[in-house]
VOTORVEX-353071 format. One record per residue (C-alpha): residue number from 1; y, z, x; chain; residue in one letter. Coordinates in Angstrom, 1 decimal. Layout:
(node NUM (Y Z X) A a),
...
//
This chain:
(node 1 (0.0 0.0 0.0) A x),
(node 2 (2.3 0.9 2.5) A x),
(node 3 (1.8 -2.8 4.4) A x),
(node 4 (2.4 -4.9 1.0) A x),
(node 5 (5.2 -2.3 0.8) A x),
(node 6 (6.7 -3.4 4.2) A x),
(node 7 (5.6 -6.8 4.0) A x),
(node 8 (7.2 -6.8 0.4) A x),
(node 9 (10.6 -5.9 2.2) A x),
(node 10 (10.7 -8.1 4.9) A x),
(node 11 (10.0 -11.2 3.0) A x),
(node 12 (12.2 -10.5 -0.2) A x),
(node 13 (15.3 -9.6 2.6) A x),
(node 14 (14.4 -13.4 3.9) A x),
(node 15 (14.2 -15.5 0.9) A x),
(node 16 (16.7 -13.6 -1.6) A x),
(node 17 (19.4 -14.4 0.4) A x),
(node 18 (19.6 -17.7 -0.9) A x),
(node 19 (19.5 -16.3 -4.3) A x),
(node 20 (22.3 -13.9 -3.8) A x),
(node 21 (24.7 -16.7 -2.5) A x),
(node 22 (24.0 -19.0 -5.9) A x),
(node 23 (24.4 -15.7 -7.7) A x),
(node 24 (27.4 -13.8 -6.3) A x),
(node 25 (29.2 -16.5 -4.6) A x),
(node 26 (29.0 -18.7 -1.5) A x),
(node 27 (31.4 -15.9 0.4) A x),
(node 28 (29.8 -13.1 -0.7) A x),
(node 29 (26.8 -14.2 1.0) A x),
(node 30 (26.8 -10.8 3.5) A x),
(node 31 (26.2 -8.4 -0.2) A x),
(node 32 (22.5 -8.9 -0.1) A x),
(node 33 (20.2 -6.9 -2.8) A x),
(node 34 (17.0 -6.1 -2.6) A x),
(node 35 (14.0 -4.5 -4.9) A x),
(node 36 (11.4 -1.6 -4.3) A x),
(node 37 (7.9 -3.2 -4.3) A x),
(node 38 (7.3 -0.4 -6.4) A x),
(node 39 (10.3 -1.4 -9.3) A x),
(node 40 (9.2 -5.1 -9.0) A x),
(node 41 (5.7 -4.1 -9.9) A x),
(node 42 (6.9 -2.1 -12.6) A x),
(node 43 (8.9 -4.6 -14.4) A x),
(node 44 (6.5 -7.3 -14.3) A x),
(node 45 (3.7 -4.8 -15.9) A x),
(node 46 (6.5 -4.0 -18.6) A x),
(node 47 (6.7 -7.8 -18.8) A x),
(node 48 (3.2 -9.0 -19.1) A x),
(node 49 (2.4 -5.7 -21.5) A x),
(node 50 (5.3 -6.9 -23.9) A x),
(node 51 (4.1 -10.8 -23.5) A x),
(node 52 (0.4 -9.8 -24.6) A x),
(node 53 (1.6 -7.7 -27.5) A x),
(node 54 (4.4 -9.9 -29.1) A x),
(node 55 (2.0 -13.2 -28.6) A x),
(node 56 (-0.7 -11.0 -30.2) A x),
(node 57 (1.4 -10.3 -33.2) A x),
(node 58 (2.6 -14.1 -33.6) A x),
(node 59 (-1.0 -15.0 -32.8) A x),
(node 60 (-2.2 -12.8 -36.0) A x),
(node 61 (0.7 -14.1 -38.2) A x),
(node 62 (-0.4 -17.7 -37.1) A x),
(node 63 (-4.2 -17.5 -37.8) A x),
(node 64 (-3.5 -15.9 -41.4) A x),
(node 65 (-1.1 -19.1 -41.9) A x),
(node 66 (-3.7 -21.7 -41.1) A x),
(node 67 (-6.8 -19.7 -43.0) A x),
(node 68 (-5.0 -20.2 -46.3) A x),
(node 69 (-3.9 -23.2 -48.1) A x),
(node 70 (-1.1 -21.4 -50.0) A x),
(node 71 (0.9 -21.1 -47.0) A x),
(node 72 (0.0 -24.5 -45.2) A x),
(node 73 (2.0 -26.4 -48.2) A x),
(node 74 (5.4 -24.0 -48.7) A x),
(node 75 (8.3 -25.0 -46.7) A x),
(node 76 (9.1 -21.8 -46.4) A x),
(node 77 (6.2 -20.3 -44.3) A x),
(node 78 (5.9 -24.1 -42.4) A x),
(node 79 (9.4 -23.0 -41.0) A x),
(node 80 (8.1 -19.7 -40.6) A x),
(node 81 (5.2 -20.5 -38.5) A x),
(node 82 (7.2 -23.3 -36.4) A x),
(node 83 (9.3 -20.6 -35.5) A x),
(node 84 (6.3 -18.3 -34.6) A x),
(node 85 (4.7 -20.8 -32.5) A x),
(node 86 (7.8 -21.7 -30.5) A x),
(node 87 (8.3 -18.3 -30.1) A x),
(node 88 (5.0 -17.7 -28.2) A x),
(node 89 (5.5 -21.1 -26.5) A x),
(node 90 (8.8 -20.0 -25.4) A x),
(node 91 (7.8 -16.1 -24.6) A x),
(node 92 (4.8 -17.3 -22.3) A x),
(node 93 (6.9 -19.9 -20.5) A x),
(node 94 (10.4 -17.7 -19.6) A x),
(node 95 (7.6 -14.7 -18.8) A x),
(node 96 (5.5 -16.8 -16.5) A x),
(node 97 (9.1 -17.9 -14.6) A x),
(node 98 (10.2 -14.5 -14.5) A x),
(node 99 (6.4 -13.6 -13.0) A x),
(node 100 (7.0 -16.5 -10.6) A x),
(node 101 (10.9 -15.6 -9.6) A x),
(node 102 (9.3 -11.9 -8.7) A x),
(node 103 (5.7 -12.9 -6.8) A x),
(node 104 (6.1 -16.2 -5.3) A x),
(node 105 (10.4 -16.2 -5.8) A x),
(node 106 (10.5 -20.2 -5.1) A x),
(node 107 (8.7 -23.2 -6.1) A x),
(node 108 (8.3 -26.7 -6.4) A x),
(node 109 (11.6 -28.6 -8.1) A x),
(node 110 (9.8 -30.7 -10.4) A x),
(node 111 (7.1 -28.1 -11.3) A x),
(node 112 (10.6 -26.1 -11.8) A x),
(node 113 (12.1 -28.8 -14.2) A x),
(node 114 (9.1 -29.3 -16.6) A x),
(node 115 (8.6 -25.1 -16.9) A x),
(node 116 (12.6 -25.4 -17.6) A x),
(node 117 (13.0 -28.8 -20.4) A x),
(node 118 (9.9 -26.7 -22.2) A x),
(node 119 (11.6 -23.6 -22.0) A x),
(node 120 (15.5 -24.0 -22.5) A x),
(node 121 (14.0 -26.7 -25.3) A x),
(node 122 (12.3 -23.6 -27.5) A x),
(node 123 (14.9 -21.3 -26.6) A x),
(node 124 (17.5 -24.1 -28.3) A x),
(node 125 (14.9 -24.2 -31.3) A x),
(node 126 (15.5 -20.6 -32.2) A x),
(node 127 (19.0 -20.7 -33.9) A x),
(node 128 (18.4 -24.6 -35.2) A x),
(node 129 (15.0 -23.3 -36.6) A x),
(node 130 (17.0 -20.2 -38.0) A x),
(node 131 (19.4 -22.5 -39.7) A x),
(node 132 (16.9 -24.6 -41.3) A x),
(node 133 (15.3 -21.8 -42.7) A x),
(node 134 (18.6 -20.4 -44.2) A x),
(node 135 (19.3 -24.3 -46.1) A x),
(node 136 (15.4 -23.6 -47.4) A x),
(node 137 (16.4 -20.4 -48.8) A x),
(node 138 (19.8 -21.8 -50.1) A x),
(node 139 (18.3 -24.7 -52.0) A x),
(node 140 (15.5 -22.4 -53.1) A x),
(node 141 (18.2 -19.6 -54.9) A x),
(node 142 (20.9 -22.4 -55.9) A x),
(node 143 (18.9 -25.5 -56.5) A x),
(node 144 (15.5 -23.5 -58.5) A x),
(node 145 (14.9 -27.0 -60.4) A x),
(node 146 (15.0 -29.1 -58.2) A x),
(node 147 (13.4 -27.1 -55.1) A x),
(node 148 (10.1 -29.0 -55.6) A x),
(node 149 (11.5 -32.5 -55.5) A x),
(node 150 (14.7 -32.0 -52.3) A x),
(node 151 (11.9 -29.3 -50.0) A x),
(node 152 (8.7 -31.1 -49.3) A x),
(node 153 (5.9 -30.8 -46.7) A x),
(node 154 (6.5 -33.9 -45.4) A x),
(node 155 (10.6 -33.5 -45.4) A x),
(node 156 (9.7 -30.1 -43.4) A x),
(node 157 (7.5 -31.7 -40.8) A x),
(node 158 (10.3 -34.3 -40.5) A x),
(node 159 (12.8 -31.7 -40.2) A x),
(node 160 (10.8 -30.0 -37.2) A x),
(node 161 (10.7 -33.1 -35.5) A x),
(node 162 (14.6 -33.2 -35.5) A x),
(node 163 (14.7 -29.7 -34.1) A x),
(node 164 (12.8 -30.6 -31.5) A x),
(node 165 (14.9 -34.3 -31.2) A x),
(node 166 (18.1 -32.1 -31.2) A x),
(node 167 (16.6 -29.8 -28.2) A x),
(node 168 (15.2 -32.4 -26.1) A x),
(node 169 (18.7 -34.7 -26.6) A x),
(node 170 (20.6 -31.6 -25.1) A x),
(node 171 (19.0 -31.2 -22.0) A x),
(node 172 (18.0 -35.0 -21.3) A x),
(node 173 (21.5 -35.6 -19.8) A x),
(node 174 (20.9 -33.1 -17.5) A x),
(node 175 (17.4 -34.3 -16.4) A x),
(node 176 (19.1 -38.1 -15.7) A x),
(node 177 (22.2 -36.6 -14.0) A x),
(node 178 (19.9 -34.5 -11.6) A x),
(node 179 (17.5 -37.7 -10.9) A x),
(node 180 (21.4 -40.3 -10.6) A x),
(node 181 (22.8 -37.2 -8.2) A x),
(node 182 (20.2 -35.3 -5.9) A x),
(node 183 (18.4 -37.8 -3.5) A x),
(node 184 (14.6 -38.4 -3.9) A x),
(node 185 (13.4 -35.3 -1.4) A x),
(node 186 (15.1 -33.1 -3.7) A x),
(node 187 (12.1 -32.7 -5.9) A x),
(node 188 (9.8 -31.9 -3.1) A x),
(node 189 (11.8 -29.0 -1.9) A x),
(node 190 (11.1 -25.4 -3.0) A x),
(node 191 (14.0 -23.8 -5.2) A x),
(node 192 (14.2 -20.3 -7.1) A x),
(node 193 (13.2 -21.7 -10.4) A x),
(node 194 (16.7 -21.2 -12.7) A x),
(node 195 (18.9 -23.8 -14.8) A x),
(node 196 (21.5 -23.0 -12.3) A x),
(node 197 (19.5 -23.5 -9.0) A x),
(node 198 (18.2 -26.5 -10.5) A x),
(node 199 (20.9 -28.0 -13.0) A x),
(node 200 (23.6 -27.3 -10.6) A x),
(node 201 (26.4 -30.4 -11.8) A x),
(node 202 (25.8 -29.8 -16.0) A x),
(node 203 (28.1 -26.7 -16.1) A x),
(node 204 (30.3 -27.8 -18.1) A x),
(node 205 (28.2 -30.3 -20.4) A x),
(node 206 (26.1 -27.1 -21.2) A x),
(node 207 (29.0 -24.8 -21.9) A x),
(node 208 (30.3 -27.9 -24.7) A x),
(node 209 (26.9 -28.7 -26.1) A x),
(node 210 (26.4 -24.3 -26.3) A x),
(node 211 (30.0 -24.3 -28.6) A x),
(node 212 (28.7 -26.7 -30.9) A x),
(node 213 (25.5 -25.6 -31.4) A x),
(node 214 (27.0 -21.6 -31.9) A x),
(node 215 (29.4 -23.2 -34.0) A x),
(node 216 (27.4 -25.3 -36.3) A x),
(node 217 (24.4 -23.2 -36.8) A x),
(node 218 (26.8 -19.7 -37.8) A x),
(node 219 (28.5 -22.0 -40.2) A x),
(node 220 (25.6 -23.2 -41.6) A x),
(node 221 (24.4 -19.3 -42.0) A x),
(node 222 (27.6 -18.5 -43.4) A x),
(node 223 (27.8 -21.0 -45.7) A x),
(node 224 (23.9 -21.1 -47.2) A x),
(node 225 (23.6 -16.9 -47.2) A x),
(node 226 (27.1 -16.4 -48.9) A x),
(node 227 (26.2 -18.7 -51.4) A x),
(node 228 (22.4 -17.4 -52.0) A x),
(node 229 (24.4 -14.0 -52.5) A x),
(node 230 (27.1 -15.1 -55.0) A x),
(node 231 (24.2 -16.6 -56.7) A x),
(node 232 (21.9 -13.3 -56.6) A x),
(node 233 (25.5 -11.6 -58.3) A x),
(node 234 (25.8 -14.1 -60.5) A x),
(node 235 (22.7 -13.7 -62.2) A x),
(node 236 (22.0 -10.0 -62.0) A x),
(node 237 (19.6 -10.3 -59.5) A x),
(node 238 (18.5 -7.8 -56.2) A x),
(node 239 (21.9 -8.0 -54.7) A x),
(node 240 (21.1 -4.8 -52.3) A x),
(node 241 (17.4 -6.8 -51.6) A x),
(node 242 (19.6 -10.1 -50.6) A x),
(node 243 (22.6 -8.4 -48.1) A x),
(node 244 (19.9 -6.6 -46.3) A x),
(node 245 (17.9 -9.9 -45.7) A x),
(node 246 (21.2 -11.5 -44.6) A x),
(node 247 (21.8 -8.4 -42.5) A x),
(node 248 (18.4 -8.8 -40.5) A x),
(node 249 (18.9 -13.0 -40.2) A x),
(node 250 (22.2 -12.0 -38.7) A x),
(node 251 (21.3 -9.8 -36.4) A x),
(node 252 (18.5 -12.1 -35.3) A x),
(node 253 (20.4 -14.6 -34.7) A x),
(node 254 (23.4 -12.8 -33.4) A x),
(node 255 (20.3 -11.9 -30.5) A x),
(node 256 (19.4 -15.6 -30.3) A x),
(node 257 (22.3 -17.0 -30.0) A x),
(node 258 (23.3 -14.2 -26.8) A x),
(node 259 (21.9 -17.2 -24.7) A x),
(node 260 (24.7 -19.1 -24.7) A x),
(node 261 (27.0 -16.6 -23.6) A x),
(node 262 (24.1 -15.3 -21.0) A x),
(node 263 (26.4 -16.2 -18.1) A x),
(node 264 (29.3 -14.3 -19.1) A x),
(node 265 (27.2 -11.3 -19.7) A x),
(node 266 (25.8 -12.0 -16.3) A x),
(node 267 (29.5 -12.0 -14.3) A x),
(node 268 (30.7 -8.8 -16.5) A x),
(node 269 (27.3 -6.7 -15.4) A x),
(node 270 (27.4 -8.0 -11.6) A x),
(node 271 (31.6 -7.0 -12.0) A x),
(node 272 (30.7 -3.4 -13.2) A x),
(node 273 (27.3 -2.9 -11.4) A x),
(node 274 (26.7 -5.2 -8.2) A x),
(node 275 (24.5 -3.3 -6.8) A x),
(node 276 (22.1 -3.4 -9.6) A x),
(node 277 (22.2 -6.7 -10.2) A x),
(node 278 (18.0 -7.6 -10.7) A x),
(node 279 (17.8 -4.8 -12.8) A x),
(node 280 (21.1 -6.6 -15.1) A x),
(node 281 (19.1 -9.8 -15.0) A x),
(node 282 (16.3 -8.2 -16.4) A x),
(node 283 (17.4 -6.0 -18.6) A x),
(node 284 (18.8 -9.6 -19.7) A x),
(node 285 (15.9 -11.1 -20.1) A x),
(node 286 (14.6 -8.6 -22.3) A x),
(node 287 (17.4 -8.1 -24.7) A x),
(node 288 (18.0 -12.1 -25.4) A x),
(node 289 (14.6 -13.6 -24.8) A x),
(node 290 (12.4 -11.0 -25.8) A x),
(node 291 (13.9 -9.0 -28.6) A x),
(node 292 (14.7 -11.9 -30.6) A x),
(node 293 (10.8 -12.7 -30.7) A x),
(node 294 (9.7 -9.4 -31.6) A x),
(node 295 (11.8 -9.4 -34.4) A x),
(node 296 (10.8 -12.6 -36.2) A x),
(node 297 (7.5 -11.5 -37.0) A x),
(node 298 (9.1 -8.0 -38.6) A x),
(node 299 (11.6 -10.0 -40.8) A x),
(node 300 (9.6 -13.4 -41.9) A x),
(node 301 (6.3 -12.2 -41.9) A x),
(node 302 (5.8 -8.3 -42.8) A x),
(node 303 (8.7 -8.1 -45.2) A x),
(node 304 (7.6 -11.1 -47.3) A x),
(node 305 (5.2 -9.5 -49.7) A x),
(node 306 (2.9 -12.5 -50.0) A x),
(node 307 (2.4 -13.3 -46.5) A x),
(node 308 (2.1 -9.0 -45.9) A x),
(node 309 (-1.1 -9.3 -48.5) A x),
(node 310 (-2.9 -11.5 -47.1) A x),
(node 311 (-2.1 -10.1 -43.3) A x),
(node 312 (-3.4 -6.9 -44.6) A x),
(node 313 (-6.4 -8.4 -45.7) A x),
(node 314 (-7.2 -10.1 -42.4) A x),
(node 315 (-6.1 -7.1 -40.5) A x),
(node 316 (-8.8 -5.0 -42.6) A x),
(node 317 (-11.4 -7.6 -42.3) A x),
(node 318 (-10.9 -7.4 -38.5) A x),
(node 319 (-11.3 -3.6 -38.8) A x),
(node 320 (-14.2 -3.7 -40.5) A x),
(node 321 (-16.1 -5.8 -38.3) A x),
(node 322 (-15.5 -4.2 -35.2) A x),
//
C-alpha cells in the first residue's frame, strides 16, 4: 500500500500538471494540486457504488416497461423510458470518464471524442426530453379529446428521433472544426479526456447553442405547466396534486439544466477554494450529472400510481423467488 501510495504521488505530480494549466490558466502553471491515493480511491468507490445503484433502479423501471403492453403503447411512459434509458446511457459513460480521468488520467483523442459525442449527446437529451414530456402532459390536460388522434406511438418514436437529431446537430460543428483545425497526429496523442482539453476552439459556439437550448426548453416548461395548471383550476381539479408535480419537473430540470452553466460554477469554486479544486469538480459531477438521474425515476416512475402497481408487483415477484 504504501508503494502504490508513493507511486500514486509521483506519477499524479507528473501528468496533472498539464491538467492544472488547461484548468487554472497558462500562468498559473506553478499552483499544482494533487490528491491522496487514499481520497481518489474513495471517490471512485462512492462513484461506481452510486452508478450500480441508480442503473439498477432505471434497469428495474425499464424491465417492468417492456414486460407490459399497457406501457409499451402510452406516450407518456415511451418518454418516460427514453429518458430512463438515456439516463443510464449517459450515467455509465460520464462515470467511466471520471473512472478514466482518476486511474489512467489521459487517453487516446479519438477514443476521447466518441466517449464525449455519446455523452454531452445524452446529457443534451435531458432538458429536450424533459420538455417533450411537459407538451405530452399539456395536450393530455388541455386537448382530452383529441389526445388520441395529436400523441401517437409513432409521433413519439419520431419525436425521439428529433431529440436525438437536435443533440447530435449541436455538437457535430464541433467534431468538423476539430478535424478542419488540429492536424492529423492530433488524434493519436494522449489527452485528459474533457470537452475543453479536446474541443478547445467551440467556446463560444457552445456558450450560444447552451442559451438557446436553456432558453427554449424553460419557455416551453413555463408555457405547457402554467397552462396544465390554469386548466386543473379551471375545472376543479387536484390543483395542490398539479403545483407539486410542477414543483419536482422544476427542480429536475433546474439540476439538468446546471450543465450549461457548469463552467461558471467551476471558475467561482476554484476563485473561493483553489486548493480544493478535484474535490469542486467532483462534487460537480455529482450534483449536475448524477442527481438529476436519481431523481427521474422518484418523479416519473414511483409517483405515477400505475406504473408504482405494476413495479410493486415485479419487485414482490423478485422477492418471492429469491
Amino acid at each position: 500500500m504504501v508503494f502504490c501510495e508513493q507511486y500514486w504521488q509521483g506519477y499524479r505530480v507528473r501528468d496533472l500538471r498539464t491538467l492544472n494549466e488547461s484548468l487554472v490558466g497558462r500562468n498559473s502553471s506553478a499552483l499544482l494540486f494533487t490528491e491522496t491515493y487514499s481520497t481518489v480511491v474513495a471517490k471512485n468507490v462512492v462513484l461506481v457504488a452510486l452508478c450500480i445503484s441508480i442503473n439498477y433502479i432505471n434497469g428495474t423501471l425499464v424491465h417492468t416497461f417492456t414486460k407490459h403492453q399497457l406501457f409499451r403503447v402510452d406516450p407518456r411512459y415511451i418518454l418516460f423510458i427514453h429518458l430512463v434509458l438515456n439516463d443510464i446511457i449517459q450515467l455509465s459513460l460520464s462515470g467511466l470518464l471520471i473512472a478514466i480521468w482518476y486511474i489512467f488520467n489521459t487517453i487516446n483523442v479519438s477514443f476521447c471524442c466518441l466517449l464525449l459525442v455519446i455523452a454531452i449527446c445524452t446529457t443534451l437529451n435531458t432538458p429536450l426530453n424533459l420538455a417533450c414530456m411537459a407538451v405530452e402532459c399539456y395536450v393530455a390536460v388541455c386537448f382530452p379529446m383529441r389526445y388520441l388522434q395529436i400523441c401517437t406511438v409513432k409521433r413519439t418514436y419520431i419525436l425521439i428521433g428529433l431529440i436525438w437529431g437536435a443533440s447530435a446537430i449541436s455538437i457535430l460543428p464541433d467534431i468538423f472544426l476539430l478535424v478542419i483545425v488540429e492536424p492529423p497526429s492530433f488524434f493519436h496523442t494522449r489527452v485528459f479526456c474533457m470537452r475543453d482539453t479536446v474541443f478547445r476552439s467551440s467556446i463560444q459556439k457552445r456558450n450560444t447553442s447552451h442559451i438557446i437550448c436553456l432558453v427554449v426548453v424553460w419557455l416551453t416548461l413555463f408555457f405547457t405547466y402554467f397552462n396544465v395548471l390554469f386548466a386543473a383550476k379551471a375545472a376543479n381539479a387536484d390543483v395542490k396534486k398539479a403545483r407539486n408535480t410542477l414543483l419536482l419537473h422544476g427542480f429536475q430540470l433546474l439540476l439538468c439544466m446546471m450543465i450549461y452553466i457548469r463552467p461558471l460554477f467551476q471558475a467561482a469554486l476554484l476563485y473561493l477554494f483553489p486548493q480544493h479544486i478535484y474535490d469542486s469538480r467532483f462534487a460537480l459531477y455529482v450534483l449536475i450529472q448524477v442527481m438529476p438521474r436519481f431523481l427521474s425515476p422518484i418523479i416519473y416512475g414511483v409517483r405515477d400510481k400505475k406504473f408504482r402497481n405494476y413495479l410493486s408487483r415485479y419487485l414482490m415477484c423478485e422477492v418471492k423467488s429469491s
